[in-house]
C-alpha positions as CSV (number, residue, x, y, z in Angstrom):
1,X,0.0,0.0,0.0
2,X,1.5,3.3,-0.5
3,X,3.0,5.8,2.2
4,X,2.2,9.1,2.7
5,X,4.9,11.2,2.7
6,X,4.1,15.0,4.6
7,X,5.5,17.4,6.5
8,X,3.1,18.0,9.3
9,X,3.2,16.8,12.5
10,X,1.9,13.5,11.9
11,X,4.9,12.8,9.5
12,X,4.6,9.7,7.6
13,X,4.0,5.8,9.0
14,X,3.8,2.7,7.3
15,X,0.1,1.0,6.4
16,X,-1.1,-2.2,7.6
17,X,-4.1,-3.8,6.6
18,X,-6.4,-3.4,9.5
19,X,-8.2,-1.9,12.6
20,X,-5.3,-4.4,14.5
21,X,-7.1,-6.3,17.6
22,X,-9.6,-4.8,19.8
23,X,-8.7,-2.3,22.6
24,X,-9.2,-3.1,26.5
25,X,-11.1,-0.6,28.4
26,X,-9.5,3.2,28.2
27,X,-9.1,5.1,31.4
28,X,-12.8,5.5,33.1
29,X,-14.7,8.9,33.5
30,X,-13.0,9.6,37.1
31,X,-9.4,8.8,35.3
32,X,-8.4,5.8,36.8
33,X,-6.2,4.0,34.7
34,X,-6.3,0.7,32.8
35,X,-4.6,-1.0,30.5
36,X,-4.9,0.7,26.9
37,X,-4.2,-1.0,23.8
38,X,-3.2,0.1,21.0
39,X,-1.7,-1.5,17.4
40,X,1.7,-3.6,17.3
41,X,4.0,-1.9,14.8
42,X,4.2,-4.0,11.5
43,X,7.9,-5.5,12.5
44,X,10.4,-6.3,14.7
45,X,13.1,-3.6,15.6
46,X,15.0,-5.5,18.6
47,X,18.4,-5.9,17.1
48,X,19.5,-2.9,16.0
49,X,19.5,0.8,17.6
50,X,16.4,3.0,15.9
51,X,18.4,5.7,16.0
52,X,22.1,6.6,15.8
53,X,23.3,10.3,15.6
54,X,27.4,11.2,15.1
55,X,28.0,14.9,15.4
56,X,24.6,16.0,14.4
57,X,24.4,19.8,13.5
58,X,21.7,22.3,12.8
59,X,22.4,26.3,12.6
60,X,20.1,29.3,11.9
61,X,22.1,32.2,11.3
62,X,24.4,32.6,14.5
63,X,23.0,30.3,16.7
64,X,24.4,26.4,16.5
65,X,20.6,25.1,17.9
66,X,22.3,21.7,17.9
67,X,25.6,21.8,18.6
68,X,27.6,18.0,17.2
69,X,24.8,15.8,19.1
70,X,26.0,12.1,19.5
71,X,22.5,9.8,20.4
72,X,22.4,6.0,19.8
73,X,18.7,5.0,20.9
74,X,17.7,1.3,21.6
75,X,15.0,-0.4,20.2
76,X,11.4,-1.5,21.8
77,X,12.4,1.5,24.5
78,X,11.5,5.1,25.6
79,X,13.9,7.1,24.9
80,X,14.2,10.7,26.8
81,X,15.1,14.0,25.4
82,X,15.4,16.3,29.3
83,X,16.5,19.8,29.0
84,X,14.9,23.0,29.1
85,X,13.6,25.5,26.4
86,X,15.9,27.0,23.7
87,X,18.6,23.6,24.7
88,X,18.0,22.2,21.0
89,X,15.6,19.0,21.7
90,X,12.6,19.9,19.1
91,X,15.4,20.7,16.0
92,X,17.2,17.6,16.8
93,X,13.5,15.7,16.8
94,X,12.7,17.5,13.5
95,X,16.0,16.4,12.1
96,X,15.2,12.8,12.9
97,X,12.0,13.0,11.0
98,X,13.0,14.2,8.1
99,X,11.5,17.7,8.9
100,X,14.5,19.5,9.0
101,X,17.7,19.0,7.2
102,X,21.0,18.9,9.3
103,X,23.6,21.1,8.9
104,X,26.4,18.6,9.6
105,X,27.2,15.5,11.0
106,X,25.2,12.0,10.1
107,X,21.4,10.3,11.6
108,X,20.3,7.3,10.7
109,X,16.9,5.6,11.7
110,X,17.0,2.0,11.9
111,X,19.6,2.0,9.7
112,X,18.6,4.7,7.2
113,X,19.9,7.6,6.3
114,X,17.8,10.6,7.2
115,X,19.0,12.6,4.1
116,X,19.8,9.9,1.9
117,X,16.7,7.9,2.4
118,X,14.2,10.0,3.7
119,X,11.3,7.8,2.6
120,X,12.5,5.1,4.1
121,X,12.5,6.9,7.7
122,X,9.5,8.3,7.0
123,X,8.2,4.3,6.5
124,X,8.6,3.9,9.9
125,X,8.1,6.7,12.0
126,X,6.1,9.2,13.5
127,X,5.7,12.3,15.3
128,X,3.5,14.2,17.6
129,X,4.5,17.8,17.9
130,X,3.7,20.5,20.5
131,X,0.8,21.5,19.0
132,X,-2.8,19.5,18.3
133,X,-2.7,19.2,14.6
134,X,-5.5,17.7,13.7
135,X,-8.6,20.2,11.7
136,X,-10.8,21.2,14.5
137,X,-13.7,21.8,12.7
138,X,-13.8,17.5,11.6
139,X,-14.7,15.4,15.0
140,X,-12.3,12.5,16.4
141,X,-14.0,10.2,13.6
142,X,-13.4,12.1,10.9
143,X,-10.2,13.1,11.7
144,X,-8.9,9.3,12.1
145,X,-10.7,8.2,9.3
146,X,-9.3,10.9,7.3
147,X,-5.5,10.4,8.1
148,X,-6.2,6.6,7.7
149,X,-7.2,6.7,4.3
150,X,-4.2,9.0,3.4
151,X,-2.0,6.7,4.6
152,X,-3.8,3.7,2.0
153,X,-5.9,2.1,4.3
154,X,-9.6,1.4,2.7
155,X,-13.1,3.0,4.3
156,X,-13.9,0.1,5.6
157,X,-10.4,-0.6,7.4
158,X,-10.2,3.3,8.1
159,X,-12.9,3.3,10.1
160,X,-12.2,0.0,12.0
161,X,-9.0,1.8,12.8
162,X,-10.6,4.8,14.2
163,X,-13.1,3.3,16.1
164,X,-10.3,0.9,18.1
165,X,-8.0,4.0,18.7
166,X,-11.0,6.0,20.2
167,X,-12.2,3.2,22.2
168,X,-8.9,2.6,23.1
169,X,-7.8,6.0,24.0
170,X,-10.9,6.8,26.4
171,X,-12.5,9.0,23.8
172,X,-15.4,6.7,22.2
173,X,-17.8,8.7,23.7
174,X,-16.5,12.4,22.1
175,X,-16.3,10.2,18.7
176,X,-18.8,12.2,17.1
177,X,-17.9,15.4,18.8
178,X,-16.2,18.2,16.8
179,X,-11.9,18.7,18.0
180,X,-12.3,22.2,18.6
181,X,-14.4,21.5,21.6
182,X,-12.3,18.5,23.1
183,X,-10.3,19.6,26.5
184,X,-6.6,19.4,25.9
185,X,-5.6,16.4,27.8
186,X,-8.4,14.7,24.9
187,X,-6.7,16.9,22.3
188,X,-2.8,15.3,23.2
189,X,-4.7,11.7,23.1
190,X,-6.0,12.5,19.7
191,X,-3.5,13.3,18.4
192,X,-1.1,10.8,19.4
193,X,-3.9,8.2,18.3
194,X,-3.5,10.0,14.9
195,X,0.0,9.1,15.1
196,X,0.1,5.5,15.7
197,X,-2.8,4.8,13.1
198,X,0.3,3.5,10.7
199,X,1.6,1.4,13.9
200,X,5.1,3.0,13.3
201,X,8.3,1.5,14.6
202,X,9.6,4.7,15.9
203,X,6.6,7.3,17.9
204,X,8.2,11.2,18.4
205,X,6.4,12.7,20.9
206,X,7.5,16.2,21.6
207,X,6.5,17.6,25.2
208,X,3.6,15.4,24.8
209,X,2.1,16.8,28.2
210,X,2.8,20.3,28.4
211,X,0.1,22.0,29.9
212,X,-2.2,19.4,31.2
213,X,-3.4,18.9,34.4
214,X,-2.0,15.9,36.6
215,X,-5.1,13.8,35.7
216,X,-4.9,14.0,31.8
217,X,-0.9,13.8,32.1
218,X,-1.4,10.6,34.1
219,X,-3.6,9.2,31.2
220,X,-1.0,10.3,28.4
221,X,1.8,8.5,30.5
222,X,-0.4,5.0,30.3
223,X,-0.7,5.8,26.4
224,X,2.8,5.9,26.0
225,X,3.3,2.9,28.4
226,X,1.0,1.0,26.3
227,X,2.3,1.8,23.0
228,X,5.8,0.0,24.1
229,X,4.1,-2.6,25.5
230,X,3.4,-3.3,22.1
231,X,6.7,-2.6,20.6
232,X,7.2,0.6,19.5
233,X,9.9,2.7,20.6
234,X,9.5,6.4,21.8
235,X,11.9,9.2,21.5
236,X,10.2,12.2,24.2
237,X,11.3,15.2,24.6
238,X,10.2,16.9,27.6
239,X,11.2,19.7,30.0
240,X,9.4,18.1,33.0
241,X,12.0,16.1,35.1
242,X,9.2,13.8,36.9
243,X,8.1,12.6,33.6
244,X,11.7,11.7,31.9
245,X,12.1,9.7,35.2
246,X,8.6,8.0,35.1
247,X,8.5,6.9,31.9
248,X,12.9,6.9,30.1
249,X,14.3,4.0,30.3
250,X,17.6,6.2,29.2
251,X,17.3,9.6,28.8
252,X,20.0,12.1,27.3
253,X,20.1,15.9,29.2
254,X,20.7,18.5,26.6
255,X,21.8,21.9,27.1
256,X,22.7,24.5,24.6
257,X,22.8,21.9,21.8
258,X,25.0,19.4,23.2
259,X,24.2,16.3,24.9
260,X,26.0,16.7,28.5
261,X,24.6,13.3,30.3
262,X,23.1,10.4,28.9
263,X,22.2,7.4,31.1
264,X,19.3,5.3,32.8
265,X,17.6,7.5,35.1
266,X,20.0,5.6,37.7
267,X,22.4,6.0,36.4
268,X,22.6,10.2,36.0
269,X,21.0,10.2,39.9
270,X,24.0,8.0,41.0
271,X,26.6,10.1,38.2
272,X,26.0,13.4,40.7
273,X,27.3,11.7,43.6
274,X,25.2,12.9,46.1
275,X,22.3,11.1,48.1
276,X,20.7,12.5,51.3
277,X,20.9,11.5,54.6
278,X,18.0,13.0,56.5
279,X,17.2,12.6,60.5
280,X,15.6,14.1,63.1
281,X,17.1,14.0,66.9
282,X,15.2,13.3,69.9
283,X,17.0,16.3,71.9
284,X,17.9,19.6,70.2
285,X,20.6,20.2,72.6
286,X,22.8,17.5,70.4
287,X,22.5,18.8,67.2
288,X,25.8,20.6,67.3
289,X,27.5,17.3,68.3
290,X,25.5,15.4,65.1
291,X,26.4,17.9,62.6
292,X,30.3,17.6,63.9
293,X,29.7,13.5,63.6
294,X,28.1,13.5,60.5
295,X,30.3,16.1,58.4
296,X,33.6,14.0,59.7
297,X,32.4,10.9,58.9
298,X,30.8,11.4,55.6
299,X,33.0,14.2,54.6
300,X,30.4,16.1,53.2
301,X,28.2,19.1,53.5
302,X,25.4,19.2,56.5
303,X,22.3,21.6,56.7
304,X,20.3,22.4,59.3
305,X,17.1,23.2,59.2
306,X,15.8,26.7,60.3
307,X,12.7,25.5,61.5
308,X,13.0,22.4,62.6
309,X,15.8,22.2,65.4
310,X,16.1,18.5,65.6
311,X,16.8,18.3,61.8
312,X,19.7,17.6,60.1
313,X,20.4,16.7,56.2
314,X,23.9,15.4,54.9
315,X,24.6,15.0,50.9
316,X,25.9,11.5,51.0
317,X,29.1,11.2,48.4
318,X,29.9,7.8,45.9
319,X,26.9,6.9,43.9
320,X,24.1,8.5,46.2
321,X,21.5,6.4,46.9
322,X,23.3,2.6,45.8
323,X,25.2,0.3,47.7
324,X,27.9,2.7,48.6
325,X,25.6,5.7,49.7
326,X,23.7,3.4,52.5
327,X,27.0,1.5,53.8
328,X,28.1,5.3,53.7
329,X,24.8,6.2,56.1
330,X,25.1,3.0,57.8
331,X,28.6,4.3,59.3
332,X,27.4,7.3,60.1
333,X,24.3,6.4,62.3
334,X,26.9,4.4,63.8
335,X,29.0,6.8,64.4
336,X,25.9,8.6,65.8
337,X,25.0,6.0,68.1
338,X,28.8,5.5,69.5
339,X,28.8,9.5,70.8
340,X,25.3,8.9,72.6
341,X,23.3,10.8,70.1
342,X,19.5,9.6,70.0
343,X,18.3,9.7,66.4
344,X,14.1,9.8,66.2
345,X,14.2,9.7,62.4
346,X,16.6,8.4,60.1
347,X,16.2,7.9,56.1
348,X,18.5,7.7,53.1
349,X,17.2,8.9,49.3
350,X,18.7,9.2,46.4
351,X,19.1,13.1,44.4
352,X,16.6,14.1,41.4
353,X,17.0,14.9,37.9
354,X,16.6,18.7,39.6
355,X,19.8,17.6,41.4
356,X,21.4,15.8,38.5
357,X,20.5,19.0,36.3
358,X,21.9,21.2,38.8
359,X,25.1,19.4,39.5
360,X,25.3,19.3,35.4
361,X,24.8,22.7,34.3
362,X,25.8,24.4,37.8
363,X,22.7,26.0,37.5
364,X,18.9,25.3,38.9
365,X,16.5,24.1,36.0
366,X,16.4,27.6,34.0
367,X,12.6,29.2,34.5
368,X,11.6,26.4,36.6
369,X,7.8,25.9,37.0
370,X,5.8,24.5,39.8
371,X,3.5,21.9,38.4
372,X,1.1,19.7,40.5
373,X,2.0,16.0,39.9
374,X,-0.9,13.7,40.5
375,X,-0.3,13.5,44.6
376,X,-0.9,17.7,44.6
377,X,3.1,17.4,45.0
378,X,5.1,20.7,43.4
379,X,6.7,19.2,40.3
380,X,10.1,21.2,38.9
381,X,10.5,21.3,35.4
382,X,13.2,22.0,33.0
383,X,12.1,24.6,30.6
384,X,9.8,28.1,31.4
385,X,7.2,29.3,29.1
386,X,5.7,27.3,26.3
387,X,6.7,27.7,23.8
388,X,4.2,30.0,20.6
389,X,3.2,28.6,17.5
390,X,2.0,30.0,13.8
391,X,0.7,28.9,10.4
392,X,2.4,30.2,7.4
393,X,0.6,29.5,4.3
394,X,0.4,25.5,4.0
395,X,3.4,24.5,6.3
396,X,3.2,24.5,9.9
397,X,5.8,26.7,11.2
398,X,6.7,26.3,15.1
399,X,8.6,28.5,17.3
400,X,10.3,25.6,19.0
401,X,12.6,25.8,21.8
402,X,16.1,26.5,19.7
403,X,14.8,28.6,16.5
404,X,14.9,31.7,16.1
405,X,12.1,34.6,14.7
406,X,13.5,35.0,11.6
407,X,13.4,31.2,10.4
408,X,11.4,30.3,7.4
409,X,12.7,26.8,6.4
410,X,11.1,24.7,9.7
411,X,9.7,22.7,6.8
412,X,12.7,22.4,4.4
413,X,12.8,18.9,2.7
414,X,15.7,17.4,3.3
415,X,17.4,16.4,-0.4
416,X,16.4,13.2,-1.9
């Protein structure tokens, strides 16, 4: 069957020949989630990397947006893309669809060449953008069914599809219900539905969740989970640290273009070197003597706590919160115990990705926002404002978090 080949943000995916098997119930009307189920991608991608980056460049005018990026992405995984706005994620996403044609340095998507063989990428993958793409005036149906039949499928198969994707998704209920008046957490589901209606091998998803509320970001997370499950691998950018950590199985940190960490969340908590040793005292009169215990014996930096006077936090050094970090702890509450000190309260955690950011850049996540995970918690994210968006004539051009004003080739086709 044939494969569309676009520029939008539902860049191309392969065909297959049906509505796939039938989805399990979506998330209920309170949000509770369920398993979701969505297509298997058409083949097998376990052996080899989907993507592979050497020295990957983009520039626009003066500014290097992505600055010699080196990114080798396993298969069947998600795959995260953590750094704030203007660091270079959505070129270097753009780039690896075909959208955008680098500047220097070599991609390849399972084993393709992104300039050199542009339809083949675009065979396999696709990509959710920042922005709902989908014609708001058309309802859920219609817009499935439409994308379904541009990418070969026939009515009959087209709307099989669209009905198992909305019934899968939580939105079989809104089917008939025009876009422009779904909320947004129904308007990211959409449109990554829209997305996987070719059952790609590769899924871009581009700060799938900005914006939502803790609910509808919770539901998006289980999407993503389930498409996995079934064997595509994501590539997410995002600028909240709580969801790289949630959902990555690696995740690369970029700032200013380059990558500066990559790792399993695990990996970049234990890379900073610093887990916390927190406890409380049962007599305020000895905190002096812990904070003299503590800093000797884990030879590292103690806080007090201004309004708690039985409080004490210690950074523990090695690899934080592993092995090392509690035998680390575990000398020091005995060290504790051996001068008479009474501990009420004693616990060992490892560091964020706010810490790991921090300790990376020597800077606090630039613009950080406060956004309420799903327990009310204060969420920090990596990135300020979102970012704006415009239409010129028939291409979609975004101001993404690395391009600049002046740019008018967002959409440039990369040379056949």
């Amino acid at each position: 069957m044939p494969t569309t080949d676009t520029t939008g943000p539902h860049a191309s995916t392969g065909t297959d020949a049906g509505p796939g098997p039938g989805p399990d119930p979506a998330p209920d009307a309170n949000g509770a989630a369920r398993t979701t189920a969505v297509p298997a991608p058409a083949s097998g991608t376990a052996d080899a990397p989907a993507v592979e980056t050497h020295g990957l460049v983009k520039v626009f005018g003066d500014n290097r947006a992505v600055d010699g990026i080196d990114l080798r992405v396993p298969a069947g995984a998600v795959y995260g893309v953590l750094g704030p706005n203007g660091a270079g994620k959505t070129t270097a996403v753009r780039m690896l669809a075909t959208l955008l044609r680098p500047d220097g340095g070599r991609a390849r998507v399972f084993g393709h060449d992104v300039l050199r063989e542009p339809a083949a990428v675009r065979a396999r993958v696709s990509l959710t953008g920042q922005y709902a793409s989908l014609d708001e005036d058309l309802t859920g149906t219609e817009n499935l069914v439409l994308l379904s039949r541009l990418l070969g499928h026939t009515r009959s198969a087209a709307r099989g599809r669209a009905a198992a994707l909305l019934e899968a998704f939580g939105l079989a209920d809104a089917a008939r219900r025009q876009v422009k008046h779904y909320s947004g957490g129904m308007r990211r589901r959409i449109d990554i539905a829209a997305s996987i209606l070719g059952t790609p091998d590769l899924l871009f998803l581009d700060e799938p969740t900005t914006g939502l509320d803790p609910r509808s970001r919770n539901q998006v997370w289980d999407i993503v989970r389930a498409v996995v499950a079934r064997g595509t691998t994501v590539l997410l950018t995002t600028q909240y640290l709580d969801e790289a950590d949630q959902l990555a199985d690696r995740i690369a940190v970029i700032d200013h273009g380059r990558v500066i960490a990559e790792g399993t969340p695990g990996q970049l908590k234990s890379s900073v070197g610093a887990g916390s040793v927190q406890l409380r005292l049962h007599d305020p009169a000895q905190r002096a003597e812990a904070h003299r215990v503590l800093a000797r014996t884990l030879a590292a930096r103690v806080e007090r706590s201004e309004s708690d006077p039985v409080a004490l936090t210690a950074r523990v050094p090695g690899d934080g919160g592993g092995r090392g970090g509690a035998e680390q702890a575990a000398r020091a509450l005995a060290e504790l115990t051996r001068h008479g000190i009474a501990v009420g309260h004693f616990s060992l955690g490892q560091p964020s990705l706010d810490e790991v950011f921090l300790a990376l850049t020597d800077r606090p996540a630039p613009g950080t926002d406060a956004v309420h995970g799903a327990d009310g918690a204060a969420v920090a994210t990596a990135g300020g404002s979102d970012e704006t968006a415009e239409r010129t004539g028939d291409q979609a051009t975004a101001e993404s978090d690395d391009e600049t004003d002046d740019e008018t080739n967002e959409a440039e086709e990369p040379t056949r």
